[in-house]
C-alpha positions in Angstrom: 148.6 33.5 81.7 146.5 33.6 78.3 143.3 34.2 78.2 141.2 33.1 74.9 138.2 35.0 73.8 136.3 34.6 70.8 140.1 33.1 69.5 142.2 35.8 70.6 144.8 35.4 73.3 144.9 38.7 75.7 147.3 38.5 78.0 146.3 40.5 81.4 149.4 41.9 82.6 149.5 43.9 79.7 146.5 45.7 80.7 148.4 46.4 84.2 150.1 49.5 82.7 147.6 51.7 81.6 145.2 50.6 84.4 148.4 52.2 86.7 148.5 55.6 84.7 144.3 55.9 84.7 144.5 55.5 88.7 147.1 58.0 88.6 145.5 60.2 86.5 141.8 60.1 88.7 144.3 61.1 91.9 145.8 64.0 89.9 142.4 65.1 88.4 141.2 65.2 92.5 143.8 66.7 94.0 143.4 70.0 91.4 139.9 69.6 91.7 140.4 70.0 95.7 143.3 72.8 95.2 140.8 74.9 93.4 137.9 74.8 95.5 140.1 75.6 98.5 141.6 78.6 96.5 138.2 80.0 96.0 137.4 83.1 97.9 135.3 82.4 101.3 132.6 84.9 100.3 131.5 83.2 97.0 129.8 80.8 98.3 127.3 83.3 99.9 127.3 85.3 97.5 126.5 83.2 94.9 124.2 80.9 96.0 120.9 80.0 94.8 117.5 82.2 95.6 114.7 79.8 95.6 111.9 82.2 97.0 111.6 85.8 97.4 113.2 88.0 100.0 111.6 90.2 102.3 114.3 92.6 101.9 117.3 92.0 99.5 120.9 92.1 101.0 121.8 95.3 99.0 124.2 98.0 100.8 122.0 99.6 103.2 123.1 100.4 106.6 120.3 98.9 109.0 120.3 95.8 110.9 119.0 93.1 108.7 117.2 91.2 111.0 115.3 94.3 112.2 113.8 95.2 108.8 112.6 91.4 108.6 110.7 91.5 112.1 109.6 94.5 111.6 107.9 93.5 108.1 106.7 90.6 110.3 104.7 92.4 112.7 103.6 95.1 110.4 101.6 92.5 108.9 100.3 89.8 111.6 100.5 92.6 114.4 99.7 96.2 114.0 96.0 95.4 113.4 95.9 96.1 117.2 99.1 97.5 118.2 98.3 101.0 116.6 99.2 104.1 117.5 97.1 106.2 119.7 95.1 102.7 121.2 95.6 101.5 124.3 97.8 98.8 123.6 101.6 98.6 122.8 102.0 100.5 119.7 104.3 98.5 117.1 104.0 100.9 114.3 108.1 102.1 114.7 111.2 101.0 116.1 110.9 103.8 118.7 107.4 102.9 119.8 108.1 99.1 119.8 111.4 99.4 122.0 109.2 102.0 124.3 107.7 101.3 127.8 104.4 100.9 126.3 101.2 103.2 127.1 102.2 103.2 130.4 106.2 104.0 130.3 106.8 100.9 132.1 106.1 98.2 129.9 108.6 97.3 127.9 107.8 94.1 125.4 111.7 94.0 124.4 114.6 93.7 126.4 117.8 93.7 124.2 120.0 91.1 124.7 117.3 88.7 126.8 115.1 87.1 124.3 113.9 85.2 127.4 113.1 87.7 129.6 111.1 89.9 126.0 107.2 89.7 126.3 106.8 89.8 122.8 109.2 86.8 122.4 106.6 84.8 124.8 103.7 86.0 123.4 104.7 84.9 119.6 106.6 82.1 120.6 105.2 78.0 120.0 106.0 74.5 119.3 106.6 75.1 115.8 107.9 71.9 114.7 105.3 69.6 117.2 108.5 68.2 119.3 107.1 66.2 122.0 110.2 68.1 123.9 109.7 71.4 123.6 109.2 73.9 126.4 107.3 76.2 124.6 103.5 75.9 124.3 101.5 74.1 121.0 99.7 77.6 120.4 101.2 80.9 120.5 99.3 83.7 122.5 99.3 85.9 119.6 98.1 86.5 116.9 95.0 85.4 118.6 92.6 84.3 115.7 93.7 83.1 112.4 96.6 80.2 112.7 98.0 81.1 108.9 99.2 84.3 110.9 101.0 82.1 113.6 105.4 82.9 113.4 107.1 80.1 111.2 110.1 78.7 112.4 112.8 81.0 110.1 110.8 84.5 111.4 110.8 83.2 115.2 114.9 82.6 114.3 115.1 86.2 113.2 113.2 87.7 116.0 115.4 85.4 118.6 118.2 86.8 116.8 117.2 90.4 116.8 116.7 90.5 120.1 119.3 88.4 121.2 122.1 90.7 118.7 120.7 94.0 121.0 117.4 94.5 118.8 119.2 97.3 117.4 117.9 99.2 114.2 121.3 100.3 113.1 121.5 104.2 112.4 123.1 106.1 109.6 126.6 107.9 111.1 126.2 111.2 111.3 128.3 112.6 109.2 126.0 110.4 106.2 122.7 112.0 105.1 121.8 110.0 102.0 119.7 107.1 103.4 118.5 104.6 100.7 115.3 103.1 99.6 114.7 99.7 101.0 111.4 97.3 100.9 110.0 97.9 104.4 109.7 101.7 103.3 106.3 100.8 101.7 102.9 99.9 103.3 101.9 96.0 102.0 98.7 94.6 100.9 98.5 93.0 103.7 98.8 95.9 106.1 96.1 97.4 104.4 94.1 93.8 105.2 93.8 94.8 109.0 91.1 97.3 108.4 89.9 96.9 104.8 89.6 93.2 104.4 87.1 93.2 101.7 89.4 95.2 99.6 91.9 93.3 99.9 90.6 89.8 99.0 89.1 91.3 96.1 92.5 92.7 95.2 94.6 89.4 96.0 92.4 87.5 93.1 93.0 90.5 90.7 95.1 90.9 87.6 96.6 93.4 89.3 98.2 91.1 91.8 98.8 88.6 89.5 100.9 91.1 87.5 104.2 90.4 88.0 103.7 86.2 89.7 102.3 85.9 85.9 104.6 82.8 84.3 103.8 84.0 81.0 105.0 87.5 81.8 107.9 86.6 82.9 108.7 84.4 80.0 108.0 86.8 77.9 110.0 89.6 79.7 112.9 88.0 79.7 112.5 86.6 76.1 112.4 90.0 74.9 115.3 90.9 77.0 117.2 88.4 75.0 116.2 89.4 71.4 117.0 93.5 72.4 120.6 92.7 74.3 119.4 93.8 77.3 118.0 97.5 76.3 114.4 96.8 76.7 115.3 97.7 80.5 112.2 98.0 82.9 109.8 98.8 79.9 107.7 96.0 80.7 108.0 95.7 84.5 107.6 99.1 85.5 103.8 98.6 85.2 103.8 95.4 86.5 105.6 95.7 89.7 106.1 100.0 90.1 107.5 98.9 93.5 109.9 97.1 92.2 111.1 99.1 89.8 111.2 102.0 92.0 113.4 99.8 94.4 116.3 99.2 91.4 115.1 96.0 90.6 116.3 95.7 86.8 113.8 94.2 84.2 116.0 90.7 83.9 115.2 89.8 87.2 114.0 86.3 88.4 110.4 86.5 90.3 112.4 84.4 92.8 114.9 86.9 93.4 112.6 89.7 93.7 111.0 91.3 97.4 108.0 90.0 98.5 106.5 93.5 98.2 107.8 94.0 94.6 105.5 90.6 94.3 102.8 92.5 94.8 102.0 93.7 91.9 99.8 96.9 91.3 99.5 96.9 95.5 97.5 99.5 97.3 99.6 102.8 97.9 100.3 102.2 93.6 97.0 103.9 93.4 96.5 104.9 97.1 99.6 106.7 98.0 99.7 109.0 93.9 99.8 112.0 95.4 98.5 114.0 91.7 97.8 112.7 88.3 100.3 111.3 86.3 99.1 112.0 82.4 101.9 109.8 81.0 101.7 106.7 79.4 103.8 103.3 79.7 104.0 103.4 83.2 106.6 104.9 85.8 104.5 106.1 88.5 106.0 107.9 91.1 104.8 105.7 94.4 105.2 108.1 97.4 107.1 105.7 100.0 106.5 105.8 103.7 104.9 104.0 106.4 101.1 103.7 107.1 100.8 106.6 109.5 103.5 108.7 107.4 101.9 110.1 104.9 98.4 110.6 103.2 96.1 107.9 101.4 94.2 109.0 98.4 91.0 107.8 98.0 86.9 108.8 96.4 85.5 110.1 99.2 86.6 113.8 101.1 85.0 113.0 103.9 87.7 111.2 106.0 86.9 109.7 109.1 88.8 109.0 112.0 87.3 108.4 115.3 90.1 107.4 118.1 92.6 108.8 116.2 94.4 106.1 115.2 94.0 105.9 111.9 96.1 107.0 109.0 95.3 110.0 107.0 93.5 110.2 103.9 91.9 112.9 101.4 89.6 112.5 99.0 91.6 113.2 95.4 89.4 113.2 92.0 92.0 111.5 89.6 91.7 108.3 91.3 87.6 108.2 89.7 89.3 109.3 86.1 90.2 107.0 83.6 93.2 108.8 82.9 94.9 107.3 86.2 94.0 103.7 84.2 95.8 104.5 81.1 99.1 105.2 82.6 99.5 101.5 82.2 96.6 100.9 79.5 98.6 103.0 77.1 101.7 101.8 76.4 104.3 103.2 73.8 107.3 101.6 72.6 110.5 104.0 72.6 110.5 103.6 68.7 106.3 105.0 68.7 104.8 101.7 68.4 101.3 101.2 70.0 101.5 97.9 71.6 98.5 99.0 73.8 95.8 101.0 72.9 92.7 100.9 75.9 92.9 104.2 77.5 93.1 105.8 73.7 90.2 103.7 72.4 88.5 104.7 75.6 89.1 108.8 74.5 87.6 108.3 71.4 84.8 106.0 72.2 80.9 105.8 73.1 81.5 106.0 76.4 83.8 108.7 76.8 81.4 110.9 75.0 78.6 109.9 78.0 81.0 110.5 81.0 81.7 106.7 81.6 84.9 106.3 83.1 86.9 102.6 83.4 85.8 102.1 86.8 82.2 102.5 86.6 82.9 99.2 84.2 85.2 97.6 85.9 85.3 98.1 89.6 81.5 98.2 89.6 78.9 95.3 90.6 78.6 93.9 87.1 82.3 93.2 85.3 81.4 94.9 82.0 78.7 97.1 82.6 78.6 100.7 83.7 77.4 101.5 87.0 77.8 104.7 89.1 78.9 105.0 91.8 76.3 106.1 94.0 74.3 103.5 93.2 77.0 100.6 94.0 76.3 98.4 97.0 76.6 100.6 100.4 78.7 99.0 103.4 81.9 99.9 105.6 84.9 100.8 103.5 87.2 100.1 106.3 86.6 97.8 109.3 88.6 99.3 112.0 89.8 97.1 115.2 88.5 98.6 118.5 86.6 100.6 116.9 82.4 100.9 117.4 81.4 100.4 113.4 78.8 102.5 113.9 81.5 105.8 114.3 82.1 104.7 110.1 79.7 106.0 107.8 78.6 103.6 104.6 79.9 104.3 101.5 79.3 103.1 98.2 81.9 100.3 97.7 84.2 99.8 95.0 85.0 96.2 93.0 88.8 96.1 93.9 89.0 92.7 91.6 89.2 94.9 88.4 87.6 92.4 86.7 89.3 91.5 83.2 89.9 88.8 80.2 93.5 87.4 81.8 93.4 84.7 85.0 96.0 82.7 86.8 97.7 79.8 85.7 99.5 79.0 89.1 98.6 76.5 91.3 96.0 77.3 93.9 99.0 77.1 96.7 101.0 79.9 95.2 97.9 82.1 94.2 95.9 84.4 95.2 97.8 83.6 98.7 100.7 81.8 99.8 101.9 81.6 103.5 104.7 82.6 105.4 106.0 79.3 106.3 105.5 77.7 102.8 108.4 80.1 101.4 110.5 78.4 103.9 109.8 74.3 103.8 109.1 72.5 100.3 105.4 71.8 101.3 105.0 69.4 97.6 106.4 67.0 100.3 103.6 65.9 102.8 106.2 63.6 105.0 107.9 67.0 105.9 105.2 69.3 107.1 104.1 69.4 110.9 100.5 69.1 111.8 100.0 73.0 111.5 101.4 72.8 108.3 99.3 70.5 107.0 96.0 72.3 108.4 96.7 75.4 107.4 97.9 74.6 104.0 94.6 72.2 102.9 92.8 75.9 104.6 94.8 77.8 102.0 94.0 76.2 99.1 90.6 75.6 100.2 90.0 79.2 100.5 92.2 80.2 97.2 90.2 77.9 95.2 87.0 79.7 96.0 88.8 83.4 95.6 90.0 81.6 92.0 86.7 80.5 91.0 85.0 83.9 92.1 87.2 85.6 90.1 86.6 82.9 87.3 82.9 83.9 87.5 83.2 87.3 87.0 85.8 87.1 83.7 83.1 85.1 82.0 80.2 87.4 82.9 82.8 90.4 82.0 83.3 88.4 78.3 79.6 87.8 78.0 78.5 91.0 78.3 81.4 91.8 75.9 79.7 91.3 72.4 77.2 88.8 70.4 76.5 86.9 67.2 73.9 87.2 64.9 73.3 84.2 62.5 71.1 84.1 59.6 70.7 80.8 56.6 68.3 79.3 54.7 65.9 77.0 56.2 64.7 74.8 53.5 67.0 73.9 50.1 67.5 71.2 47.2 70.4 69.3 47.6 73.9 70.3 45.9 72.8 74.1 46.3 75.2 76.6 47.4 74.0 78.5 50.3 75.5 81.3 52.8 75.8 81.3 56.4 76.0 85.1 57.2 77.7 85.4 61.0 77.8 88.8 62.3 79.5 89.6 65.7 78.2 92.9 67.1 80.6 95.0 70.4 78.3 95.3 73.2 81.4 97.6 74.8 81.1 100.9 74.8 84.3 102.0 76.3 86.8 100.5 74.0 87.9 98.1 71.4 86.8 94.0 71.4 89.0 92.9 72.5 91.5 95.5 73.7 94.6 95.5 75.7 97.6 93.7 74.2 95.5 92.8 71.0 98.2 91.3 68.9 97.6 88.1 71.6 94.0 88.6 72.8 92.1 85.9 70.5 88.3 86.2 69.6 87.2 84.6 66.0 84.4 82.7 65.0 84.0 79.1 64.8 81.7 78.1 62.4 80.6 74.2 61.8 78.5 72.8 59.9 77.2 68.9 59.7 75.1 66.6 57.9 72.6 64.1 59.0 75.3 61.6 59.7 77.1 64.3 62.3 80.0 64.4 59.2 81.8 67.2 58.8 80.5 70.0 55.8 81.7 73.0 56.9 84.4 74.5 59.2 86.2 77.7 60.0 87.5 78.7 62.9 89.2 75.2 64.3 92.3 74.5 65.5 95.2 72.1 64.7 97.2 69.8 67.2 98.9 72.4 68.9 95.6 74.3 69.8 96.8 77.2 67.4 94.2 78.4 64.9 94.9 77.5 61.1 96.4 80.7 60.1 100.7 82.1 59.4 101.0 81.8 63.0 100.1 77.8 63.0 102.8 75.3 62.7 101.2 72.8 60.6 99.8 75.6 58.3 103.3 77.1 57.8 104.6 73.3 57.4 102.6 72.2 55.2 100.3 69.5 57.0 97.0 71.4 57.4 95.8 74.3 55.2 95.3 77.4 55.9 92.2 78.7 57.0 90.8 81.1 54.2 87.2 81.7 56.2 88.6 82.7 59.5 87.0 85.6 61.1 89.5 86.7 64.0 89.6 90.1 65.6 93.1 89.4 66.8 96.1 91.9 65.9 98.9 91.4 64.5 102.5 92.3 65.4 103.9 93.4 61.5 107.2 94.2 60.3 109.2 95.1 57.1 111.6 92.3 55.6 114.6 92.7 53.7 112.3 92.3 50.5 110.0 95.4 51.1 107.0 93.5 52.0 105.8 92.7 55.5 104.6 89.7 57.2 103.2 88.7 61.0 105.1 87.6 63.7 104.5 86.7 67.0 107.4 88.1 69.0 106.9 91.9 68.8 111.4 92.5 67.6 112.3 92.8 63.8 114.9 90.6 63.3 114.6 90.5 59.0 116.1 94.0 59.0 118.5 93.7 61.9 119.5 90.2 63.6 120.7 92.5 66.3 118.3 94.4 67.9 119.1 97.3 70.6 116.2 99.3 71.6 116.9 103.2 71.2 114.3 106.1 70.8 113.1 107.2 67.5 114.9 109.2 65.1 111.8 110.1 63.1 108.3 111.0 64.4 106.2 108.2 64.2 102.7 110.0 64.4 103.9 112.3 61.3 104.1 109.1 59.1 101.2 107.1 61.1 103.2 104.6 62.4 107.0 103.5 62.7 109.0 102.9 59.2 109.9 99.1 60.2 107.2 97.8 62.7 103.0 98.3 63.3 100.2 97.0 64.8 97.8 95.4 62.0 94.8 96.2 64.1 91.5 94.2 64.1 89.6 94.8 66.9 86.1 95.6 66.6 85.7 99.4 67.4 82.6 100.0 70.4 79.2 98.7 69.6 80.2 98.0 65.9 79.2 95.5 64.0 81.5 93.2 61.8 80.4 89.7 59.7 80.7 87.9 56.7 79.5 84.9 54.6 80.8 81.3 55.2 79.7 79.8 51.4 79.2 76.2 51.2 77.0 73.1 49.2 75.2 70.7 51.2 75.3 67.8 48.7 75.6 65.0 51.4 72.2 63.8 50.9 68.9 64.9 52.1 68.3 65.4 56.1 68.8 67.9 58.5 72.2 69.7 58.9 73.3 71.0 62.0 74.7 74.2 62.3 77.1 75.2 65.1 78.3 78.9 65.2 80.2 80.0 67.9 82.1 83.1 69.0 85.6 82.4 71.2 88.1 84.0 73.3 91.1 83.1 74.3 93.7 85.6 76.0 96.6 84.1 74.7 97.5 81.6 72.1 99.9 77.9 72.3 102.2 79.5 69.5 103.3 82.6 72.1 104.0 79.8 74.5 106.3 77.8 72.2 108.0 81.2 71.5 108.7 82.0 75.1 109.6 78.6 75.9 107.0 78.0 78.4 105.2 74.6 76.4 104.6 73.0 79.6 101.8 75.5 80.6 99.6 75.1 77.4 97.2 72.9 79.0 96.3 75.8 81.1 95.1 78.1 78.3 91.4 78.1 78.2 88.8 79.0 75.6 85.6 80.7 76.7 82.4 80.8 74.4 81.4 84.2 74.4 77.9 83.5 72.5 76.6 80.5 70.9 74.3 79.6 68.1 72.4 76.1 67.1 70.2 75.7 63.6 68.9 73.1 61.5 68.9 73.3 57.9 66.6 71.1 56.1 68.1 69.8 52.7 65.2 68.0 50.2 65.7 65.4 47.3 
């Protein structure tokens, strides 16, 4: 049969053919599809599947029962608040004490094998999912109090499970005496919770817990990982997560495949468990491991209290009050001698140092930014013990554990300062699949994190207001068409180190200048941005394209990564690797001294910070020829921690919205312009 279309005669069964051979084809292309994934080996699958949240404890060679090193990171954290050592309750603080008869001898809480028949399986276990079926009750026995600390479903499995298996902590053989260094061999933040909670939430809204969950961190880690092949190493996340690194967690790591306690950040027993001081710079510091009552804590006082001898012990150990335990990570060196940070160094050589004010009395104090000693900080309890009579713990002059500083979080308020346990097991951007106690504990979550988040917002801006000020001087009265001068000066009101300081060649803090005439047209302007948010200098887009000009007034205190080109001159760049002298860049130490020659041959630091309680300005020349009136005069002086452009680079666009500009100090004058 012919078919017409459009004039032309098809004729179908010539079609049949190659419609044959493509069935043919598909069935082949299935059946090697098939073949292969059958050929695969059975462990792959496993061992290549994909991480979506942190472990507790990474699968990695080490001979103890898996299940066990979970619970017991469980109940180290929503348990041993009460079951101590030395109390009379159950202690939990070891495998030995927790598979024990109790105080008594005859109380077990774990019978291996008989989940059933285990107290501490009835005490912890509830209705989890709400199932109208369930034997077990809607509310767990324990923990008592807060219902964030109540077992999710996945750590009730593993307990079940570890009990079930034998609750067996697996041993070394004895012939083995190496025994590697796993997760659960360091005390958590949240351990330290149970008796010093006012630390801790102070600590949880920090920088220094934010350190490693930041999103531009981790871009920028692993973009700079790219542009060295790999050779940058644990340069970067060695002060951001020390437990980590100490752990063998290599610097190309995914935050999602990292341990929950690598999460942490800068965590207590960083600080709390450095048994002498370190006096090196970039980082590496040696964390002592060991549980909470096996070893010494470190702290101000050397006066240590412990009145039912339950407590862990603790000396009192003068570098933790010195500034020099802050610039092992405020100092940071590149292998090849480049200063990328400067703090602790700026600190040596500033105002302050020369009075005997240390880092802390600025930042761990009452007011973020200005110096108070410690003896006449707020007095209260530094610890908070369970069971015991507060009255047995003397007052002591507390410490600001929020460090207070120019960075913040640009997480959601469910994954920071807290998250819970469940939500690392159940998508909870889904409403439809959380249970009732899902849903009340996650609206108190983020109830609660917004208030840590806006605390800590607070304090950064009081910390930048108290950072430095403007001083604005013009002419009050002129003709019109005369060429005046706006004189801004911007004057450090730190005396401990640079404005700003830290990772300058990001830190942002210029001078916006505008002026106006009596129709609110623009005169005047410096210090504005273009479409991307960037300001209008090499580092903008549309300066270096051609579609805005470049900003010739500017007054910015930002540095400036520099390196030498192929051409013998320099120029700025915003990712601190050279690639005009070497497309391939592998970091290796330095052949030649940097600090005989000032700086390294091929890359610097164009500082321009403002030094402590200096003063640096200049003249913004203009003519008001707009007509006679009033023109408005807007100075102000900004800061922003990080700029769009550094996002572009790292490939992290998305988050742009979340950079914010503070106004440090403000001015607002009138100039009156005559016939």
């Amino acid at each position: 049969m012919n078919v017409r279309h459009g004039g032309c005669a098809t004729d179908k069964s010539a079609h049949r053919p190659i419609q044959g051979w493509l069935k043919f084809i598909s069935r082949i292309a299935v059946c090697v599809v098939v073949a292969c994934m059958l050929l695969l080996p059975e462990g792959d699958s496993d061992q290549n599947a994909a991480q979506a949240t942190p472990p507790i404890v990474r699968k990695a060679g080490h001979p103890f029962d898996q299940d066990w090193l979970e619970t017991f990171w469980v109940i180290r954290q929503k348990c041993n608040a009460c079951h101590r050592s030395n109390t009379d309750r159950h202690d939990f603080s070891s495998y030995e004490a927790l598979i024990s008869g109790g105080p008594d001898g005859q109380s077990p809480v774990i019978v291996p094998g008989k989940p059933e028949e285990s107290l501490l399986w009835e005490y912890v276990v509830w209705n989890h999912g709400s199932d109208l079926k369930s034997p077990h009750p809607d509310e767990p026995m324990m923990p008592p109090e807060n219902k964030a600390d109540w077992l999710t479903e996945g750590q009730l499995d593993t307990l079940y499970r570890w009990i079930k298996n034998g609750a067996l902590e697996y041993q070394l053989p004895d012939h083995c005496n190496i025994r590697p260094l796993l997760e659960t061999d360091f005390v958590s933040a949240k351990e330290c919770a149970h008796c010093h909670q006012r630390q801790y939430d102070e600590w949880s809204r920090s920088m220094h817990a934010y350190a490693q969950h930041s999103p531009a961190f981790e871009a920028f880690t692993l973009t700079m990982q790219e542009r060295t092949g790999g050779t940058m190493g644990t340069f970067c996340t060695r002060c951001h997560t020390p437990i980590g690194t100490s752990l063998g967690e290599n610097g190309s790591m995914r935050n999602v495949h990292r341990s929950r306690i690598s999460m942490e950040g800068v965590t207590c027993v960083v600080c709390h468990r450095l048994q002498r001081p370190f006096y090196k710079a970039s980082g590496r510091l040696p964390v002592t491991p060991g549980q909470v009552n096996e070893g010494c804590f470190y702290g101000p006082f050397g006066d240590a209290v412990n009145p039912d001898g339950s407590a862990h012990d603790a000396t009192g150990a003068a570098h933790l009050t010195k500034s020099a335990l802050c610039g092992s990570c405020h100092d940071v060196t590149s292998p090849q001698g480049v200063r990328l940070e400067e703090a602790f160094s700026e600190w040596q050589n500033s105002p302050a140092a020369k009075e005997g004010i240390s880092c802390q009395e600025c930042h761990m104090g009452p007011i973020p930014g200005m110096p108070v000693k410690r003896m006449d900080r707020p007095w209260g309890k530094a610890a908070v013990v369970p069971g015991v009579d507060p009255s047995l713990i003397p007052d002591r002059p507390l410490s600001n554990h929020s460090f207070v500083g120019p960075d913040y979080s640009l997480l959601p308020d469910t994954e920071f300062p807290e998250k819970l346990d469940w939500m690392y097991e159940v998508d909870y951007r889904v409403p439809e699949n959380l249970t009732p106690h899902q849903r009340e504990t996650l609206t108190t979550l983020r109830i609660r994190n917004r208030k840590q988040l806006e605390i800590a917002r607070n304090q950064r801006w009081e910390l930048l207001k108290n950072a430095a000020k403007i001083t604005v001087s013009h002419p009050q009265c002129v003709d019109e068409g005369d060429r005046i001068k706006v004189r801004v000066d911007v004057t450090s009101t730190t005396a401990g180190h640079n404005f700003p300081t830290g990772f300058t060649a990001e830190r942002q803090a210029w001078v916006c200048v505008h002026v106006t005439d009596p129709a609110g047209r623009t005169v005047f302007v410096s210090g504005d941005t273009d479409a991307n948010g960037d300001l209008r200098d090499e580092h903008s887009h549309a300066v270096e394209t051609g579609h805005m000009h470049r900003d010739r007034h500017l007054l910015n205190f930002q540095s400036k990564f520099t390196s030498l080109n192929i051409l013998g001159t320099e120029r700025s760049l915003i990712i601190p690797v050279n690639r005009d002298l070497s497309p391939l860049n592998v970091i290796r130490p330095a052949n030649t001294p940097a600090q005989s020659f000032g700086r390294p041959f091929a890359f610097r630091v164009a500082k321009s910070s403002l030094p402590p309680l200096q003063t640096a300005g200049r003249d913004y020349a203009m003519r008001l020829n707009r007509g006679a009136g009033r023109y408005r005069v807007h100075v102000r002086l900004n800061f922003r921690n990080l700029p769009p452009a550094l996002f572009d680079k790292i490939g992290i666009p998305h988050l742009k919205h979340l950079l914010e500009t503070v106004v440090i100090d403000e001015y607002c004058g009138m100039i009156t312009v005559q016939d």
